[in-house]
C-alpha positions as CSV (number, residue, x, y, z in Angstrom):
1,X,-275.3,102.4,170.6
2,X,-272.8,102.9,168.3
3,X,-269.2,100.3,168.2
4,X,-265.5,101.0,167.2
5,X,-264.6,104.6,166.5
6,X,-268.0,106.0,165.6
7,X,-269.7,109.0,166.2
8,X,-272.8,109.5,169.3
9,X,-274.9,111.7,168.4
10,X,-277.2,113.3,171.6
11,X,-279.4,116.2,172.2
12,X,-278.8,118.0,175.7
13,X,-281.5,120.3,176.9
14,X,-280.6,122.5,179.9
15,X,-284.0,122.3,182.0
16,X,-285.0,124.5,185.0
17,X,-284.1,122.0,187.4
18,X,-282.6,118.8,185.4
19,X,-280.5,118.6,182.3
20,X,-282.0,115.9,180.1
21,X,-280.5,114.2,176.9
22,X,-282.0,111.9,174.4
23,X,-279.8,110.1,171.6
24,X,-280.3,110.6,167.8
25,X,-279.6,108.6,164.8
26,X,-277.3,112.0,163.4
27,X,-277.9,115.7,163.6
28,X,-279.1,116.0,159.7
29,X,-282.4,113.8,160.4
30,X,-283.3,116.4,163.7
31,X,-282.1,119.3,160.9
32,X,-284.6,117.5,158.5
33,X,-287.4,116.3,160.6
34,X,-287.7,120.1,162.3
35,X,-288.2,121.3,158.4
36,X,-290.7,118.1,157.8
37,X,-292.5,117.4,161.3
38,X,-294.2,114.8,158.8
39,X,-291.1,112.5,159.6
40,X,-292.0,110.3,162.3
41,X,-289.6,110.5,165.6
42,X,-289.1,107.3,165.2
43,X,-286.4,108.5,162.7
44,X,-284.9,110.2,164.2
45,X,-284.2,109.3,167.5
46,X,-282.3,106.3,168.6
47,X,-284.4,104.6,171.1
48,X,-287.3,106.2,172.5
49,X,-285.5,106.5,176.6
50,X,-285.0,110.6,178.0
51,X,-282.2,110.7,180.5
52,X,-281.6,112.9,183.6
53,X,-277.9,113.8,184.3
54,X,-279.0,116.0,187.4
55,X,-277.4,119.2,186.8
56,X,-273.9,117.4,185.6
57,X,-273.7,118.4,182.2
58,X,-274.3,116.5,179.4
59,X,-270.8,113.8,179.6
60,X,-271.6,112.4,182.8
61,X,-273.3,109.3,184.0
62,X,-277.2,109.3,183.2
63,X,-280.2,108.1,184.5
64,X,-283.9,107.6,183.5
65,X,-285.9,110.1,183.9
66,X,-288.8,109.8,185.8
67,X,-292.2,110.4,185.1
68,X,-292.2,113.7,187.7
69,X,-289.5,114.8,186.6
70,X,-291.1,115.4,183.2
71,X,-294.1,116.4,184.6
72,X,-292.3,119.3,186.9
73,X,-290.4,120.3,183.8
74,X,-292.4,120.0,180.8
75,X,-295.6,119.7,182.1
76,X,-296.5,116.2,181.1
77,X,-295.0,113.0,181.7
78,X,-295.8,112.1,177.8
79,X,-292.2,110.7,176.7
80,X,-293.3,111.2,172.9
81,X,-294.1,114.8,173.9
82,X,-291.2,115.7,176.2
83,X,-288.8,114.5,173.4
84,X,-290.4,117.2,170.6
85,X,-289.6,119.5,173.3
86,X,-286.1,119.0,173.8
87,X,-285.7,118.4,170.2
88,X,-286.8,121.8,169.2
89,X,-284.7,123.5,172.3
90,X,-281.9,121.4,173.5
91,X,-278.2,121.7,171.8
92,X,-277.2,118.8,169.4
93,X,-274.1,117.5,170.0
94,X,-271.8,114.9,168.6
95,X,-269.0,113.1,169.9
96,X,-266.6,110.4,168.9
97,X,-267.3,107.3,170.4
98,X,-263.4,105.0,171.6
99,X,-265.6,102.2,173.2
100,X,-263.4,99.4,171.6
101,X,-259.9,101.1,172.6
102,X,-258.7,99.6,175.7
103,X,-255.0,99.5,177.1
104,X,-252.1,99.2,174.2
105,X,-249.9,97.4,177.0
106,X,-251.1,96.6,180.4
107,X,-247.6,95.2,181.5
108,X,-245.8,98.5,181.2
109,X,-243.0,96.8,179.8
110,X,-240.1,96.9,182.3
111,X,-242.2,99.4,184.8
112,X,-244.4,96.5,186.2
113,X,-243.5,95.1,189.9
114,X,-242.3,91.3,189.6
């Protein structure tokens, strides 16, 4: 997972019954590896772990999907074969990670209760 102020990069694939993401080292190595299928996925994505959000979009709180759940979607429970799958269908998305930013002044100056 990325520190600081970096940027997440994620695929989100909107299933019949689950939404599922999977996280990526950037979008140009999924851009590249879909040209070059020679790349290996270890490449390109960041950690081999599928998540479910069930059905709340793709900013929410995830959760490991199961091996049933793959199988009811994608028809296997594979994880190497699910992720090609929502590599070549889901939406690529990046976002800009603030996990280091925390309060500038918990006091509140004068608004705190003595």
């Amino acid at each position: 997972m990325p520190r600081g102020n970096a940027s997440q990069s994620k695929v989100h694939y909107q299933g019949k019954e689950e939404d599922f993401v999977i996280y990526i080292d950037d979008i140009e190595s999924v851009q590249k590896w879909k040209g070059d299928r020679s790349i290996p996925l270890a490449q390109v994505v960041s950690g081999f772990k599928i998540f479910v959000t069930h059905k709340h979009g793709a900013q929410n709180a995830y959760d490991s999907a199961s091996k049933s759940t793959l199988e009811n979607e994608f028809g296997t429970s594979n994880e190497d074969e699910c992720m090609i799958k929502i590599l070549e269908n889901g939406d690529l998305q990046e976002t800009e990670t603030h996990e280091r930013q925390g309060p500038k002044n918990d006091s509140m100056g004068p608004r705190q209760a003595h």
